[in-house]
VEXDREN-2710 file (C-alpha; in Angstrom, 1 decimal):
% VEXDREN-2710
k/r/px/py/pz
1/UNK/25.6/-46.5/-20.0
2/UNK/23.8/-43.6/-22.0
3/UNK/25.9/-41.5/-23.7
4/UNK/26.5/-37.5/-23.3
5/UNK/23.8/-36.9/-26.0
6/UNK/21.3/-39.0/-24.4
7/UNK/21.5/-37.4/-21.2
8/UNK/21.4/-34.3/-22.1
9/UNK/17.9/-32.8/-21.9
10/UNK/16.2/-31.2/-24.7
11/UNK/15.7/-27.7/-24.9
12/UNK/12.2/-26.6/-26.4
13/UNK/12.3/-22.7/-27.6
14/UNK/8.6/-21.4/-27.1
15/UNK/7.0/-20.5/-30.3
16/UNK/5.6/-16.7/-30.6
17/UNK/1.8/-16.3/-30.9
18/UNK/1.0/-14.8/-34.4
19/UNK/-0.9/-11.8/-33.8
20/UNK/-4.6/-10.9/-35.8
21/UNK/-5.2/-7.6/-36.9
22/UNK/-9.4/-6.4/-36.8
23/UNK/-10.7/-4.8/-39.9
24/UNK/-10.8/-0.9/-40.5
25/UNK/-13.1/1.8/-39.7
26/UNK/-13.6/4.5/-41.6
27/UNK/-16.9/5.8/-40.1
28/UNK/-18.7/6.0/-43.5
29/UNK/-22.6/6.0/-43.3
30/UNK/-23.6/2.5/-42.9
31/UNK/-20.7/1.2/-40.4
32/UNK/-21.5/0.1/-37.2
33/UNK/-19.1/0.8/-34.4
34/UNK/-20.5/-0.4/-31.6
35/UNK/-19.8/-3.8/-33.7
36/UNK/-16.3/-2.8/-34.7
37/UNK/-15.5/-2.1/-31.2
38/UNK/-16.6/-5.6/-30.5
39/UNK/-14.6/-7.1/-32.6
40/UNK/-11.6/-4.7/-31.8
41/UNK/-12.2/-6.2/-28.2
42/UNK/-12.4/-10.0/-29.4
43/UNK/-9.2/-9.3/-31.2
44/UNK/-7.2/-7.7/-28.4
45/UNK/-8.5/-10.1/-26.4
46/UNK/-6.3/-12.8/-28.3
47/UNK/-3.8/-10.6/-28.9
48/UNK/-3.4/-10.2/-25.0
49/UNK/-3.7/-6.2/-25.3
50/UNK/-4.5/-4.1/-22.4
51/UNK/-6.1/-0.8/-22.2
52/UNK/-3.0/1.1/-22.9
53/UNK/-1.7/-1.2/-25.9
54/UNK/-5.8/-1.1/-27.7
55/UNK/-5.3/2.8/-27.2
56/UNK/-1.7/2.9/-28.8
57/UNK/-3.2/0.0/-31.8
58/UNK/-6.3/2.0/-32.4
59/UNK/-5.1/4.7/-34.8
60/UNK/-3.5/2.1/-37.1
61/UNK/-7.3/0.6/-38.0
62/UNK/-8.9/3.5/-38.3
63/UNK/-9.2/5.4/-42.0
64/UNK/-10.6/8.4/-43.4
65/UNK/-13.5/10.3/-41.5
66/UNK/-12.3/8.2/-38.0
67/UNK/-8.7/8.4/-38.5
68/UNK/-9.2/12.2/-39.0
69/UNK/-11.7/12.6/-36.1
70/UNK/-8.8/10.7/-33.7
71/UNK/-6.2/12.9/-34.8
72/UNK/-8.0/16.0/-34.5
73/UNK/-9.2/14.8/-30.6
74/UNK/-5.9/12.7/-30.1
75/UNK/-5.4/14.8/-26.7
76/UNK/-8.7/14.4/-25.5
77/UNK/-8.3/10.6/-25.4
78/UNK/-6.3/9.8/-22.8
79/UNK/-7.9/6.4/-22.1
80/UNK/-9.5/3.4/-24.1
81/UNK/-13.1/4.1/-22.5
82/UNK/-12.8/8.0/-23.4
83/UNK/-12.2/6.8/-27.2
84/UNK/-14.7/4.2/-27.2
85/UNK/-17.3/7.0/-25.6
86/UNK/-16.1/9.6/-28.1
87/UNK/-16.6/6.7/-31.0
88/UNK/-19.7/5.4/-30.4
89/UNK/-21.0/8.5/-29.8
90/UNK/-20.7/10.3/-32.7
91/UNK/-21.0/7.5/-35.2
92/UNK/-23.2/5.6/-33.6
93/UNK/-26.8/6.4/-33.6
94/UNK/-28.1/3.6/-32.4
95/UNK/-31.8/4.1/-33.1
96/UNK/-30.7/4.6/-36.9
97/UNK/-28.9/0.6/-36.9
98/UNK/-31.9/-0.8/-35.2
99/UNK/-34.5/0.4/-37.0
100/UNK/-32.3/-0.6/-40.5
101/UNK/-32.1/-3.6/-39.3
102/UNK/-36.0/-4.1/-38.2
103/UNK/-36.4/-3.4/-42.2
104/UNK/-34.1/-5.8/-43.3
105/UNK/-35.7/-8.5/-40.6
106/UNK/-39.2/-8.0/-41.9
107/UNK/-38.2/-8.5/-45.4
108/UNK/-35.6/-11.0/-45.1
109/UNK/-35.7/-14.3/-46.9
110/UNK/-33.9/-17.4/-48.1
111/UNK/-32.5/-16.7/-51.2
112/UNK/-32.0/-19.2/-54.7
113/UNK/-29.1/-21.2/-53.6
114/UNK/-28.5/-20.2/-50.1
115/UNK/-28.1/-22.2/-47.7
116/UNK/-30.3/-22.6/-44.6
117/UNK/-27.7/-22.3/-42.1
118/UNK/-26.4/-19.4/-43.8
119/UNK/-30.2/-18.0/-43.7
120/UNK/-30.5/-19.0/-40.1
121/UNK/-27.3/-17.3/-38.8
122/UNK/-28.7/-14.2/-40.8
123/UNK/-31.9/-13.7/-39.3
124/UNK/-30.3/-14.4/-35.6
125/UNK/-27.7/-11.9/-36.1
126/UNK/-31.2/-9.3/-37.0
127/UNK/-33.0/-10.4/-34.3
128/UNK/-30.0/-9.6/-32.1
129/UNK/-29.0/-6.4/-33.3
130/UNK/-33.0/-5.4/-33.1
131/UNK/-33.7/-6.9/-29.7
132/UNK/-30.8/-8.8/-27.9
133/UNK/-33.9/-9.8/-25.0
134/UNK/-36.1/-11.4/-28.3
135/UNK/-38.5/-14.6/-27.0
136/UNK/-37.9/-17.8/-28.9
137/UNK/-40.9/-17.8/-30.4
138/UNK/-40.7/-14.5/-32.0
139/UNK/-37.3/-15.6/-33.6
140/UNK/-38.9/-18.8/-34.4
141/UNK/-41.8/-17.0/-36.0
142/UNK/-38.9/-14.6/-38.4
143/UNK/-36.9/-17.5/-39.1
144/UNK/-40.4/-19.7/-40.5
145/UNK/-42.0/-16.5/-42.5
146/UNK/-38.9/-16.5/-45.2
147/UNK/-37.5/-20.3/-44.9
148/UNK/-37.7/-21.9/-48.5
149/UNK/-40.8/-22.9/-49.3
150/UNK/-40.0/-26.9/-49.2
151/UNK/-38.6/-26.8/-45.5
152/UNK/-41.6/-24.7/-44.6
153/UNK/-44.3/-27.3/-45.9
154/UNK/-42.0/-30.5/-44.2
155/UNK/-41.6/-28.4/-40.7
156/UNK/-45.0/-27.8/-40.4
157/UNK/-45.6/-31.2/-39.2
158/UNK/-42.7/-30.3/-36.2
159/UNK/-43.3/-29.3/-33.1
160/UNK/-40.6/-25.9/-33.5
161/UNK/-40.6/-24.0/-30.2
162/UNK/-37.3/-22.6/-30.1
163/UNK/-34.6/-21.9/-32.4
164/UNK/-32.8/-25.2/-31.5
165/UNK/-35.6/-27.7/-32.4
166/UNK/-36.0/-25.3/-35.6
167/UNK/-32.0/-25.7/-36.8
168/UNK/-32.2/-29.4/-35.5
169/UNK/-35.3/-30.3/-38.1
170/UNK/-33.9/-28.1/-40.7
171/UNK/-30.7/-30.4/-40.9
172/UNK/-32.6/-33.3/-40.8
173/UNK/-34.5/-32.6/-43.5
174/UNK/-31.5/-31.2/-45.3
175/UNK/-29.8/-34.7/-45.1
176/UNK/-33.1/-36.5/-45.9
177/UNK/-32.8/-34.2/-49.1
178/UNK/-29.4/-35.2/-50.0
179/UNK/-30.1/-39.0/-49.3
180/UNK/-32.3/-39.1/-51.8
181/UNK/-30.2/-37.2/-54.4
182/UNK/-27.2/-39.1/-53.6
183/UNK/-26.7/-42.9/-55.7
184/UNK/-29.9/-44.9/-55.3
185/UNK/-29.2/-48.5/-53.1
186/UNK/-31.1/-50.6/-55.8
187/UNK/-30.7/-51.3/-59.3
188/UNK/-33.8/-51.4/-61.6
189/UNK/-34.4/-53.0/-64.7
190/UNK/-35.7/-51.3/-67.8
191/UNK/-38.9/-53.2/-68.5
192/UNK/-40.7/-52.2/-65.2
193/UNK/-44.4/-51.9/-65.7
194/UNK/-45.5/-48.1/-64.9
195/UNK/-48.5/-49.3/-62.8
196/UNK/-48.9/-52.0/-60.5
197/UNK/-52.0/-54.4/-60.9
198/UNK/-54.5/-55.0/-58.2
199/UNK/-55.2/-58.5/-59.5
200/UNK/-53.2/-61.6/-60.4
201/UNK/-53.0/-60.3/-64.3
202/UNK/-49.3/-61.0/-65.2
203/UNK/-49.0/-57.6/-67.6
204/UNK/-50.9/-54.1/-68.5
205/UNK/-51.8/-56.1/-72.1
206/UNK/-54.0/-59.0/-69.9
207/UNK/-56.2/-55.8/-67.3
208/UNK/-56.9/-54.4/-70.7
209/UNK/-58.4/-57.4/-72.3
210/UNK/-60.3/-58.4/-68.9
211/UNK/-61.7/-54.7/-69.0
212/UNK/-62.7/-55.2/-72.8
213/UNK/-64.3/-58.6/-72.1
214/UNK/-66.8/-56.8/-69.4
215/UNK/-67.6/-54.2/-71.6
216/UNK/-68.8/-55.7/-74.4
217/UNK/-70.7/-58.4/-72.0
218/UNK/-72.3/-55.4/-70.5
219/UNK/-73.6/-54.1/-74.4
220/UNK/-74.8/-57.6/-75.3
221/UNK/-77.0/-57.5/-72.1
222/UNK/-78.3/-54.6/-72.7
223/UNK/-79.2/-56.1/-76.6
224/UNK/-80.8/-58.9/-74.8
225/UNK/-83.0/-56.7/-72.4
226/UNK/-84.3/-54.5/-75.3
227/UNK/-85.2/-57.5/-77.8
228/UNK/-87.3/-59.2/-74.8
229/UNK/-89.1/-56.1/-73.7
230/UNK/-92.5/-55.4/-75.8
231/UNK/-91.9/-54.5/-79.8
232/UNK/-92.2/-50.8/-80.7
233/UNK/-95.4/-49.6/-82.5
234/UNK/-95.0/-49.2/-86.4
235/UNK/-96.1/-45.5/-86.0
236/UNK/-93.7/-44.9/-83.6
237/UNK/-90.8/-46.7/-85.8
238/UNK/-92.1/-44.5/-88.7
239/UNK/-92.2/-40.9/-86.6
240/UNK/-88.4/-41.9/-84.9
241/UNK/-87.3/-42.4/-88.8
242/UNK/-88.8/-39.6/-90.6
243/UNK/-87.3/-37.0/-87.5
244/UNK/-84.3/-38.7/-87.9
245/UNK/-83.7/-38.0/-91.3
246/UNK/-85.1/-34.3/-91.3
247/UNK/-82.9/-33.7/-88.7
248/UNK/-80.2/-32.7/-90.3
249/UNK/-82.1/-30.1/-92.6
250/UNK/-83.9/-28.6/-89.9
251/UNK/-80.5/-28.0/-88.4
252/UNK/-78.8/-26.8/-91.4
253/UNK/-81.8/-24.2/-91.5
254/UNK/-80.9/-23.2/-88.0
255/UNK/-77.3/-22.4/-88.6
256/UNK/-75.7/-19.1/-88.4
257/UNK/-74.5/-17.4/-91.7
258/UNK/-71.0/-16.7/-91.4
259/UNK/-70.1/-13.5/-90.9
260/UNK/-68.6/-11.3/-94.0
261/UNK/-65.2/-10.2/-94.5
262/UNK/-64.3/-7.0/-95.7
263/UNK/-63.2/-8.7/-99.2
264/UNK/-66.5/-10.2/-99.7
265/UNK/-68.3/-7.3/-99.1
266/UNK/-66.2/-5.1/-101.4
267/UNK/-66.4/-7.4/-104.2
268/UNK/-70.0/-7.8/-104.3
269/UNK/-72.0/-5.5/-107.2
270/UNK/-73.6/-2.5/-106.2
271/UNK/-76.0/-1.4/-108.6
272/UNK/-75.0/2.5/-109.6
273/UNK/-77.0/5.3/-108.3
274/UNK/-79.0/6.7/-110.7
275/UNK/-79.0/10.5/-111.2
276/UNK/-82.0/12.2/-111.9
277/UNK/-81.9/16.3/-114.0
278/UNK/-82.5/19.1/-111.7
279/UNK/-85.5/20.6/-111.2
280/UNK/-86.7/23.5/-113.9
281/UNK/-87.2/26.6/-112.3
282/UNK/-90.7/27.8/-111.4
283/UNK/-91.5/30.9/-113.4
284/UNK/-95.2/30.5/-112.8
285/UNK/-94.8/32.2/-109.0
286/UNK/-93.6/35.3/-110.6
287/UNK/-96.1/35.8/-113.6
288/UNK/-99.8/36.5/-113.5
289/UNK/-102.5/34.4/-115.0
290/UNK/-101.7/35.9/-118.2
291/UNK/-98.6/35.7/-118.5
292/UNK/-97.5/38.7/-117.9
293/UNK/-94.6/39.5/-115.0
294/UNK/-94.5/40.3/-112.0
295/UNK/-91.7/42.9/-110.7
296/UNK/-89.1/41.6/-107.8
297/UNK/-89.2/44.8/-106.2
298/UNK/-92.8/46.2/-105.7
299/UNK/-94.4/43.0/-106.9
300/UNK/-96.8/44.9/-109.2
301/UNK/-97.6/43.4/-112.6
302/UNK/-96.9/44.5/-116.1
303/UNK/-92.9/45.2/-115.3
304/UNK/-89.7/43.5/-114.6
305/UNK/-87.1/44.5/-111.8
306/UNK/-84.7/46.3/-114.1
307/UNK/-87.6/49.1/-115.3
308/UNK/-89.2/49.6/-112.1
309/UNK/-89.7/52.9/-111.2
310/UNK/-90.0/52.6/-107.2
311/UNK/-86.3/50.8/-107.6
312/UNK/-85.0/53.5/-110.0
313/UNK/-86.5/56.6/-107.4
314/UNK/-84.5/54.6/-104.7
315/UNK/-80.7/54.8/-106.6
316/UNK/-81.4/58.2/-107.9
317/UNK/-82.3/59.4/-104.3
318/UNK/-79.2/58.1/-102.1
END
């Protein structure tokens, strides 16, 4: 017989749903609201809001310029649709987000130590926000122009037409990468040979000694051939010899001096300039064949400057 305990049937009190909260909107330059809205909706969505209960939510995730807009047009917006008209349309210029984000699509690229999923999500959430109707290939063509330059050169050799072949490849050659960084299957020994011999040689020291063996079998044949071909003339023996040993002095001749250094130059001797008296004066221009002057003024003989009479008339007359 089961007892009162056991028949009595279990009651199980229903656990309440903890509820998320979406992030704030202030409607400083740079915020998206067309985005917040989105997420505003995914949240009320698992928060099992209505219109009337996202309306009444609203105000408490807005902040600064959007709190201040809502309370200023609080009348105004009766419904959810008029505030998410009124929102979008004055902070949300929508040719102003798309063409921000064309810039940061064409210059967007894996960065040191990001990861490629990370890079891949990146570029796909561009290409949405720039053209949520984007082809394949033209996301396929973004995502290969700033992939890191190792997954590049291996997915070359893919056939990549969509993004899904492109993140499939890329994981597999992400695991390929970490297989070979992970602990290595076999152990090797320390005395391994760097290169492996085409022959039966047992060891580097043995193809060395095979490859000095033909060598110097290849000088003595040559020897052989040039003591059984037809002896050299003594003249020529002679000539060879005697350019031979001039050689070197013909080539010393032909050497460059070295250029001089400053040093050098400034310690060699110059010889000192020598100075030579000046010149006597020519009296001979102003005296006559006999030696008598000739005046400065009216160049008549027989009187000097200082008693000439045409020069004395002058003073006495101005």
């Amino acid at each position: 017989m089961p007892t009162e305990q056991e028949a009595k049937p279990a009651v199980v009190t229903p656990s309440l749903q903890q509820w998320r909260s979406p992030s704030t909107f202030r409607g400083a330059p740079g915020e998206d609201p067309l985005k917040y809205l989105k997420e505003y909706d995914r949240v009320a969505n698992f928060n099992k809001w209505d219109d009337m209960m996202c309306l009444a939510n609203v105000y408490f995730f807005l902040d600064g310029t959007a709190r201040q807009w809502y309370v200023n047009n609080e009348d105004a917006l009766d419904s959810w649709e008029a505030f998410k008209n009124g929102l979008s349309g004055l902070f949300g210029d929508r040719q102003k987000y798309t063409r921000r984000a064309e810039e940061q699509l064409k210059c967007r690229a894996q960065r040191s130590g990001e990861s490629t999923q990370s890079y891949i999500q990146s570029v796909l959430g561009l290409c949405q926000e720039v053209n949520p109707l984007m082809k394949e290939d033209e996301k396929v063509s973004h995502l290969m122009k700033g992939v890191a330059e190792d997954i590049y050169q291996a997915l070359l050799t893919r056939e990549i037409n969509d993004t899904a072949s492109f993140i499939k490849w890329c994981n597999y050659i992400e695991d390929m990468k970490q297989k070979r960084v992970g602990q290595p299957r076999f152990e090797r020994l320390p005395n391994v040979v760097p290169v492996a011999s085409l022959t039966d040689e047992t060891d580097l020291v043995s193809l060395i000694r095979t490859i000095v063996r033909e060598e110097v079998h290849r000088l003595v044949n040559q020897t052989q051939e040039s003591l059984d071909s037809d002896p050299q003339p003594l003249e020529e023996i002679v000539q060879d010899e005697v350019e031979r040993v001039l050689a070197p002095v013909s080539a010393k001749s032909t050497e460059t001096r070295p250029r001089p250094t400053y040093a050098a130059v400034t310690r060699k001797y110059r010889a000192p300039v020598q100075k030579f008296p000046p010149e006597p004066r020519k009296t001979d221009v102003w005296r006559t064949a006999d030696n008598r002057p000739v005046c400065f003024h009216c160049g008549r003989p027989g009187h000097v400057m200082r008693y000439c009479r045409e020069r004395k008339a002058v003073f006495d007359n101005s």
